[in-house]
N, C-alpha and C positions, 0 to 999 in steps of 0.2 A: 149828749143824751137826748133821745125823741121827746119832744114835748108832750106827745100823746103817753107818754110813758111815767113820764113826774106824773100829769093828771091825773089819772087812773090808776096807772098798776100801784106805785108807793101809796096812795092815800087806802088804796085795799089791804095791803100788808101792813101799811099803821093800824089799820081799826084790828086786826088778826091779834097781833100784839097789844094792842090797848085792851080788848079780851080779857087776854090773857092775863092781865092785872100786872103788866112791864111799864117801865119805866121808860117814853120817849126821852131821848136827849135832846140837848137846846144847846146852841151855839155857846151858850155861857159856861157847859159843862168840858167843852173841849182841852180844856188846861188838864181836867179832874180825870177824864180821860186818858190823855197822854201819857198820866204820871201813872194809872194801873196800868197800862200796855206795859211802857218802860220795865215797873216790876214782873209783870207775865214772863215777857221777852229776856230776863235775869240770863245770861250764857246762851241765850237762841243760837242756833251755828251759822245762821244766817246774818241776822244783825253783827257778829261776830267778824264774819268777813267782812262785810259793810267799813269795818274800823279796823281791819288791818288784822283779825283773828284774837283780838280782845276787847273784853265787853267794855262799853262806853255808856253809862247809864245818861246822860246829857243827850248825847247823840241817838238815841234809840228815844229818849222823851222828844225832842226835836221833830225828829223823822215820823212820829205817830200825829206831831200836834199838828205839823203841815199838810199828812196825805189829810188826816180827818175833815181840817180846815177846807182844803180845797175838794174836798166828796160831798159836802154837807149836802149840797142842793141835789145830789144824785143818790144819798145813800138813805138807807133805813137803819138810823143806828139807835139801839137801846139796850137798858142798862137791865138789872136784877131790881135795885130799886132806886130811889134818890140818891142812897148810900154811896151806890156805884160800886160794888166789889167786884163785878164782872161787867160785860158788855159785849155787844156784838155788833156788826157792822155789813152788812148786803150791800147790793149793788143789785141793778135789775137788769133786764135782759140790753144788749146793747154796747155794756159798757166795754171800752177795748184797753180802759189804761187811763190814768190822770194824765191831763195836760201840761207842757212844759210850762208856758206864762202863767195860768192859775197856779201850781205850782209853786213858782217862783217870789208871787205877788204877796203868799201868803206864809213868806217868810222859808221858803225855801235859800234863798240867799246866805242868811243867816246859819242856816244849816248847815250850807258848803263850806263858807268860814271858818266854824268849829272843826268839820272834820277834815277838808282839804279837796285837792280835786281828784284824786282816786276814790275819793267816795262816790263821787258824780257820774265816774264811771262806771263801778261796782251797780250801783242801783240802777242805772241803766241798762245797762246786759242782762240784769234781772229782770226787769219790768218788761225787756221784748222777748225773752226767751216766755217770761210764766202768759204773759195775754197772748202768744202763739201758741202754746198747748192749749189755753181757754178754748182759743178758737177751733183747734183742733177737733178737739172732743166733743163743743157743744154748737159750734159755729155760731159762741155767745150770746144764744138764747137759752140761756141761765140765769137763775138767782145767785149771784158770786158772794160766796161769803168771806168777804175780804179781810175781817179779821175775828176774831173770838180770842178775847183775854178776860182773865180769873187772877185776882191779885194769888201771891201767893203762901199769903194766911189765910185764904177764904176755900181756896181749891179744897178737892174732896168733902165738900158741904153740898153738891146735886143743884149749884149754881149752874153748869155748863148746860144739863139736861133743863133747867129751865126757860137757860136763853133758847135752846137748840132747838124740841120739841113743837112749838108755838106753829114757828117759821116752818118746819119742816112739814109739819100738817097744812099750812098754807101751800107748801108747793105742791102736795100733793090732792087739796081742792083744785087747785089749779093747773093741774095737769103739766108742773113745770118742773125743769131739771134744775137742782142744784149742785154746783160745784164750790173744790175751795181746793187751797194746798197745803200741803206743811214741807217745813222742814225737819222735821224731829220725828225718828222712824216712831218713837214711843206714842205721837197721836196718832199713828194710822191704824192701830186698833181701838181708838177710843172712836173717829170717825163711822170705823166699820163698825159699830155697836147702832151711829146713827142710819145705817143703811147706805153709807159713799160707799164705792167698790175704787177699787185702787187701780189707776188705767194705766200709770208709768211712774218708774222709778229712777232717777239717775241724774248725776253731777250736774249739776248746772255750770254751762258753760264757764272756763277759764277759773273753776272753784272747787273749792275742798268739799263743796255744800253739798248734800243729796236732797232732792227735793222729790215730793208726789203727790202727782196728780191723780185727783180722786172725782167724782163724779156719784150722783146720786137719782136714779128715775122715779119719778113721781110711783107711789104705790098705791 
């Protein structure tokens, strides 16, 4: 990631959020983290595939605590409140993908142990298939919103709209695109409520999984 980019662009988008009366995360929240994605992610079809087409709640908390671990210094990640019942996690323009050795170093290892080595491959064919569409669409000069999780007792309380809103008024100060994907056809009208427009739809390679790529122009 451009050093001019940690300098500047994230310290702007923290103060946007800190505004907004959100909750930055700190490295000591990443466990607390993990554990709301993991229940977000409950039957994802994606994580799904990840473990062989059933859900693996270990393996889905794993796989959150490592990407989180090794984004930290790139990403803008915050919560609803201390509480934590939701969270969201950006990436700013640049980014093309986590690194293998950061990755790794940060307990990725451990990961592959649990799940095996077609997990290593599974998340691999994902990871260059979804930052080729990024690049696609925005030749990743994007705010990438890498994840957005809502436990899910908290869902349908206008947690999402809080974390969403902030940031998306920032890209649009900022005259910047934001992008993200899913894989559950059911968010891609919650997206298009936030103004993404849905640019492509379709299996991800060598998988059951349907994934869409959405895209959002500064308004």
């Amino acid at each position: 990631m451009d050093k001019l980019v940690r300098k500047i662009e994230i310290p702007l988008a923290r103060r946007a959020i800190e505004k907004a009366d959100l909750y930055i995360v700190q490295k000591k929240d990443i466990d607390r983290l993990a554990k709301v994605a993991a229940d977000a992610y409950r039957d994802y079809p994606l994580h799904n595939w990840f473990t062989k087409g059933k859900y693996d709640a270990k393996a889905s908390e794993l796989l959150m605590k490592v990407t989180l671990k090794t984004m930290t210094e790139d990403a803008l990640i915050y919560a609803d409140s201390e509480e934590i019942n939701g969270f969201a996690a950006w990436l700013p323009f640049g980014f093309e993908g986590n690194k293998t050795l950061p990755f790794l170093k940060n307990g990725g290892l451990k990961l592959f142990l649990h799940s095996g080595v077609g997990f290593i491959g599974r998340l691999l064919t994902y990871e260059k298939y979804a930052m080729g569409l990024k690049k696609e669409f925005t030749d990743n000069y994007d705010w990438y919103l890498f994840n957005l999780s809502i436990k899910q007792d908290a869902q349908g309380k206008g947690i999402a709209s809080k974390l969403m809103r902030p940031m998306l008024q920032f890209c649009d100060d900022e005259k910047m695109v934001a992008y993200l994907e899913t894989n559950k056809e059911a968010n891609v009208g919650l997206y298009q409520h936030y103004g993404f427009d849905l640019m492509k739809e379709e299996l991800i390679p060598t998988s059951p999984v349907m994934h869409y790529a959405m895209v959002r122009n500064p308004k």
